[in-house]
C-alpha positions as CSV (number, residue, x, y, z in Angstrom):
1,X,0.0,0.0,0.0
2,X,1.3,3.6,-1.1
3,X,1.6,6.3,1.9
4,X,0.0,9.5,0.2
5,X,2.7,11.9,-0.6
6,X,0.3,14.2,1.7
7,X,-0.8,12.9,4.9
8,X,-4.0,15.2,6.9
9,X,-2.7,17.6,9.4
10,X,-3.5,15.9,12.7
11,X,-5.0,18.6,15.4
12,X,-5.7,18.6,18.9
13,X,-8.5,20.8,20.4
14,X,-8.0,21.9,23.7
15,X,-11.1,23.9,24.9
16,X,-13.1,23.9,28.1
17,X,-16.4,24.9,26.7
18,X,-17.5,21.5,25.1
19,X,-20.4,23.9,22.5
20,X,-16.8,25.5,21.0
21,X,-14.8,22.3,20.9
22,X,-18.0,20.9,18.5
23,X,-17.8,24.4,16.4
24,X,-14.6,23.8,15.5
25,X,-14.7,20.1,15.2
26,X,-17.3,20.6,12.5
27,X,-15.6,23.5,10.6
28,X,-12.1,21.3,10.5
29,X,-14.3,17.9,10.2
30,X,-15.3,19.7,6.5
31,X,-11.5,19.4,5.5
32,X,-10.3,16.6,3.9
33,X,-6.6,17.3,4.9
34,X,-7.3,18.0,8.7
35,X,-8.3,15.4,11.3
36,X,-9.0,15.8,15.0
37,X,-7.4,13.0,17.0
38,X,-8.7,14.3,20.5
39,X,-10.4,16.9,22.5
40,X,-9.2,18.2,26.2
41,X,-11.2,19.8,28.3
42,X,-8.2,21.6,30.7
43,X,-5.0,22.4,30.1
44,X,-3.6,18.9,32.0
45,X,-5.4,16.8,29.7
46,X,-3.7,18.8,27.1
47,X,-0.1,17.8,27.5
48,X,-1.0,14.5,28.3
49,X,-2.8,14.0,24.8
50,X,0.0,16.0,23.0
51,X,2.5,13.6,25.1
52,X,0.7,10.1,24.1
53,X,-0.7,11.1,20.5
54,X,1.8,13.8,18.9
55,X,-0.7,15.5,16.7
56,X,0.9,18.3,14.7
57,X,-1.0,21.5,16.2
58,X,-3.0,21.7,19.3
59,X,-5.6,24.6,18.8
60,X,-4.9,25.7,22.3
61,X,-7.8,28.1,24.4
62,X,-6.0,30.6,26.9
63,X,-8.2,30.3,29.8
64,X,-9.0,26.2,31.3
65,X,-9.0,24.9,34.6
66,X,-6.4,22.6,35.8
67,X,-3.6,24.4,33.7
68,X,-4.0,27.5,31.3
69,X,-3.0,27.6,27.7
70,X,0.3,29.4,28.8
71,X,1.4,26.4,31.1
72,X,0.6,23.8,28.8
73,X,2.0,25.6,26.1
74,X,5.1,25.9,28.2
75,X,4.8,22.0,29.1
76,X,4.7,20.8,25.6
77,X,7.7,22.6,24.4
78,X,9.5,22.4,27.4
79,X,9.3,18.3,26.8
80,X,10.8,18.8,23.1
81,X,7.6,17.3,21.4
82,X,6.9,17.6,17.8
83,X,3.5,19.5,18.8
84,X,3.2,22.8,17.6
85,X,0.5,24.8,19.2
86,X,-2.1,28.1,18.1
87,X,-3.6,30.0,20.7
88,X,-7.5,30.9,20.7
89,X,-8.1,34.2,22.7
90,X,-10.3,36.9,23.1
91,X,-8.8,40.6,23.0
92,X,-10.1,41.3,26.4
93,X,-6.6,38.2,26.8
94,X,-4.2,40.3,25.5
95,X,-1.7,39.8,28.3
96,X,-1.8,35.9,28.4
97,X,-1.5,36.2,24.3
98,X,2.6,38.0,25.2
99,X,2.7,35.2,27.8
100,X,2.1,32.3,24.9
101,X,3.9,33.5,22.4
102,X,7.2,33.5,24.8
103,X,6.4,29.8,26.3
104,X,6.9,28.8,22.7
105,X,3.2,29.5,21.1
106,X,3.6,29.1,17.7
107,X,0.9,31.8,17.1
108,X,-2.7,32.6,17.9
109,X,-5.8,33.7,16.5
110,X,-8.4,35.6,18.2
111,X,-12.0,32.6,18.9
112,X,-13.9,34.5,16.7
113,X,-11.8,34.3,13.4
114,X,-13.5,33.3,10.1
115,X,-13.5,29.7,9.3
116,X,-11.2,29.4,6.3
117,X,-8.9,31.7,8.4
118,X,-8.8,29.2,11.1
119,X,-8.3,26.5,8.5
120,X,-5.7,28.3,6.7
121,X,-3.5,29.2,10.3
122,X,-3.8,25.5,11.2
123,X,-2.3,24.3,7.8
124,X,0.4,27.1,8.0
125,X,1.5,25.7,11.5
126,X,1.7,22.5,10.8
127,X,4.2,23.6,7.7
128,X,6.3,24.7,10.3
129,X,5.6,28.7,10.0
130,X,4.4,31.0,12.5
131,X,0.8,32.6,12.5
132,X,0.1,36.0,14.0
133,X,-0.5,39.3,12.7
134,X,1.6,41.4,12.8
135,X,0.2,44.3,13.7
136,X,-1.8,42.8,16.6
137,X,1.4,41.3,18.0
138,X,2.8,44.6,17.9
139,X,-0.3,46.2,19.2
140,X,0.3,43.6,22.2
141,X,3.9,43.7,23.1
142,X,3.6,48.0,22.8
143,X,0.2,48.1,24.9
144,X,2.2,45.5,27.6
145,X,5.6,46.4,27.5
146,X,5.9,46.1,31.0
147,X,6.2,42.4,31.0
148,X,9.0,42.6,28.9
149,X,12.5,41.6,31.1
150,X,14.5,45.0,30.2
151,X,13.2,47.5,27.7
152,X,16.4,49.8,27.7
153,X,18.7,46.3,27.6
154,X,21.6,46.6,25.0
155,X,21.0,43.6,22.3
156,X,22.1,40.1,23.2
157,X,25.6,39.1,21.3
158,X,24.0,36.6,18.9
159,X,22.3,39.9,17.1
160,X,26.2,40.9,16.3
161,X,26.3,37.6,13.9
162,X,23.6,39.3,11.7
163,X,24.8,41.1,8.5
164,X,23.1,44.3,8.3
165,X,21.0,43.6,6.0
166,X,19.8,40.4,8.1
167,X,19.8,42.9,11.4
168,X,17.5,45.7,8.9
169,X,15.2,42.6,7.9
170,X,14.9,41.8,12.0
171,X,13.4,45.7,12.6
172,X,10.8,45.5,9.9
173,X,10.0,42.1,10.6
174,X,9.5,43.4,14.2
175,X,7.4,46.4,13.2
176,X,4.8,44.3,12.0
177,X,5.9,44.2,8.5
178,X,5.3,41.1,6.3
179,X,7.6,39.4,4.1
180,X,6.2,41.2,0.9
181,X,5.9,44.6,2.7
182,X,9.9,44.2,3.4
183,X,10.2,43.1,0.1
184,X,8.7,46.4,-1.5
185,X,10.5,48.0,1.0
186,X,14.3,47.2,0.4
187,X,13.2,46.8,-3.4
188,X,14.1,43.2,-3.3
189,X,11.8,40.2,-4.2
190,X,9.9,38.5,-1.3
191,X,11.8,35.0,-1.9
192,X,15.2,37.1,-0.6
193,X,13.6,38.4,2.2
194,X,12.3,34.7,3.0
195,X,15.7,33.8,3.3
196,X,17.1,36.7,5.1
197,X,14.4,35.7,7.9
198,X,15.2,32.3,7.3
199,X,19.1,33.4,8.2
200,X,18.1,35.4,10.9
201,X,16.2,32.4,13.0
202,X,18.8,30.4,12.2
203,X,22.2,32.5,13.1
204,X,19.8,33.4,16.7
205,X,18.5,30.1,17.4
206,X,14.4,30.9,17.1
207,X,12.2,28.7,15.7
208,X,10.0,30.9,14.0
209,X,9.2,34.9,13.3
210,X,7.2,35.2,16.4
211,X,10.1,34.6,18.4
212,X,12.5,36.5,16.3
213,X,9.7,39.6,17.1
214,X,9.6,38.6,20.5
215,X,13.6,38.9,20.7
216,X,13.5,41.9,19.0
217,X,11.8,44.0,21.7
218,X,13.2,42.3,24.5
219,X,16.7,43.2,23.4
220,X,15.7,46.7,23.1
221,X,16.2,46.4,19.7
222,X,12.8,47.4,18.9
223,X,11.6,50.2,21.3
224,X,8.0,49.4,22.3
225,X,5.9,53.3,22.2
226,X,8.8,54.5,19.6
């Protein structure tokens, strides 16, 4: 028997409101290349399902009993798994959203997003890419800079292995610029700047663009309210 050369993105819904975990289970049940292994009710049963079935993206709500989104988001990367994970909040969450993103988050998307975008963000992390926009992350890390470790800090010393052009694809990056807004930009074509950030998590050790924005303010090299 031949393995298709595409196998369905397997997704974990962790919820505690049973009438949301079914609205979602219906919208990803529609897609032929999604398919939902388990639900979890709290953030405990979470990391134990992520531990024993490895799905590829755990659709992850902020606020459960037992264990919130941030602590099981911090459990399942903490234990190395090959789980990635999108947080569901509401904007009145903001906070917890910062929180997530630096457990190791590998996005997150506010509950009340359109379908196909929910569908889409799922697919993207499962690819291995990072969902946010970036605007709203921005929004977030300016409107709660004070959870950041050191505004005024000077940047780390793996930022000094950047080229400048690496370090000037960082800033816009971390000023909520996309890919193809840098692109336009620097006058380049989007598939250099793809590299360049591809360059940029590599030489700094991130796994993805939300970190790399993430890293960005906390080093100062962004200044949040500037």
């Amino acid at each position: 028997m031949t393995e298709s050369t595409t196998r369905p993105v397997r997704v974990l819904l962790a919820d505690d409101q049973p009438l949301l975990r079914t609205g979602f289970r219906m919208v990803l049940g529609a897609e032929d290349d999604l398919d939902i292994v388990a639900e979890a009710g709290d953030g405990v049963e979470a990391v134990d399902l992520a531990r024993r079935l490895l799905p590829d993206v755990v659709l992850m709500d902020i606020r459960m009993p037992r264990m919130d989104g941030v602590a099981a988001t911090r459990a399942i990367v903490e234990a190395r798994l090959p789980v990635r994970v999108l947080i569901l909040t509401t904007f009145d969450l903001d906070e917890y959203v910062v929180g997530a993103l630096r457990a190791g988050a590998s996005g997150f998307l506010a509950k009340d997003v359109p379908a196909e975008d929910l569908v889409t963000a799922i697919r993207t992390v499962a690819a291995g890419e990072a969902v946010v926009a970036p605007r709203i992350l921005k929004r977030l890390l300016d409107r709660f800079a004070d959870l950041l470790p050191d505004p005024s800090a000077t940047p780390p010393k793996a930022l000094g292995s950047l080229t400048d052009r690496e370090r000037e694809v960082l800033v816009q990056v971390a000023r909520g610029l996309s890919n193809a807004e840098i692109a336009r930009a620097l006058s380049v074509s989007e598939t250099t700047i793809k590299t360049h950030v591809g360059h940029v998590l590599t030489k700094l050790g991130l796994r993805d663009r939300v970190q790399a924005v993430v890293l960005a303010y906390e080093s100062g090299l962004v200044r949040p309210r500037g």
